[in-house]
C-alpha positions, 0 to 999 in steps of 0.5 A: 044467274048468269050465263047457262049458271045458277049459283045459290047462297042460302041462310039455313034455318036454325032454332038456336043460334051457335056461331060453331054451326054452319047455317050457310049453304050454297047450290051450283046449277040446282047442286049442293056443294060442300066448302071445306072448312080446313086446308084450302077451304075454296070450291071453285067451278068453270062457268064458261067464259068466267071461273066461279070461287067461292072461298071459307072467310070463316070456319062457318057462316061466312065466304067470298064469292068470285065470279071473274068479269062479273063480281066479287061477293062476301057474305055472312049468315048471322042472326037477327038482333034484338034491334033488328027484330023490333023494327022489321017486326019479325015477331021471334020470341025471346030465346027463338033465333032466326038467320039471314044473309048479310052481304055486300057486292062489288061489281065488274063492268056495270053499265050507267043503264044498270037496273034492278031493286039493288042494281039501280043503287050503282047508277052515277045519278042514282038518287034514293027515293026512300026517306032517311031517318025512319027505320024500314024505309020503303022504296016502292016500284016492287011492281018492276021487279016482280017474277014468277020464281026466284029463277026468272029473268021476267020483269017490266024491266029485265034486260038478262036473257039466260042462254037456251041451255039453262032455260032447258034446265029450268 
C-alpha cells in the first residue's frame, strides 16, 4: 500500500512444481495484469507522484519491483524444500508441492522511527530479540501488528494513513 495504491504480489497455488510454469501473479488497485514474458517484459503504471515498474528477471517466477521514492523489490516464487518443510512442519507429503514468495527489499528514505514486524529490522539500533541457532525462531510482539485485513493500515503502531481515495475503494 502506499499513496491511493494497492500493489499485490501473489505465489499461486500449485499441486506439482515446474519452474516453466508461472506461479506468480500480481494485482494493481484489486486488478490483475499481465508481465509479459518476451520483448520488454516490464508493465509499468503512474502511481501519482511516483511511477510503479514491475519487470520479468525470469521467463516465469521472478521480477523486480520499483516504486520510485519508496523502494526497490525482487522477488521469487519457489517451492518448499524438503528442509524447509520439516522445520516449518508444513506437513506436505512427498510428491505434494507448496510455493511461497522469497524476497528481499531496499528501501528509499526510511526514517530511524521505521516500524512494522520487517520494518523495525531497518532501524540503525535495532537488536533482534529472537534466539540464534534455533530453526523457527519467534520474535514475539505480533499483537502490535495485527489487522482486520491484509489491506488495513490499523495496528497499535501504524503511523501510514491511506489517502480518502482509496479508503472509498476499500
Amino acid at each position: 500500500m502506499f499513496d491511493s495504491h494497492t500493489l499485490v504480489i501473489i505465489a499461486n497455488r500449485v499441486a506439482q512444481w515446474d519452474d516453466n510454469v508461472d506461479a506468480l501473479s500480481i494485482k494493481w488497485d484489486g486488478e490483475a495484469i499481465e508481465i509479459p514474458t518476451e520483448g520488454n517484459a516490464e508493465w509499468k503504471a503512474e502511481g501519482g507522484e511516483r511511477e510503479v515498474a514491475v519487470e520479468r528477471t525470469e521467463n516465469t517466477n521472478s521480477v523486480k519491483v520499483t516504486v520510485t521514492g519508496l523502494l526497490e523489490m525482487d522477488v521469487r516464487v519457489r517451492p518448499i524444500g524438503e528442509e524447509e518443510n520439516k522445520v516449518h512442519n508444513y506437513q506436505l507429503l512427498a510428491g505434494d508441492a507448496f510455493a511461497h514468495l522469497e524476497t528481499q527489499f531496499k528501501f528509499t528514505g526510511l526514517t530511524d522511527q521505521v516500524e512494522g514486524v520487517l520494518g523495525k529490522t531497518y532501524r540503525p539500533d535495532y537488536v533482534g530479540p529472537v534466539k540464534r541457532g534455533v530453526p523457527m525462531p519467534m520474535m514475539g510482539g505480533e499483537d502490535k501488528y495485527e489487522t482486520p485485513s491484509l489491506f488495513t493500515p490499523q495496528c497499535k503502531v501504524c503511523r501510514f494513513q491511506r489517502q480518502a481515495a482509496a479508503l472509498a475503494t476499500i
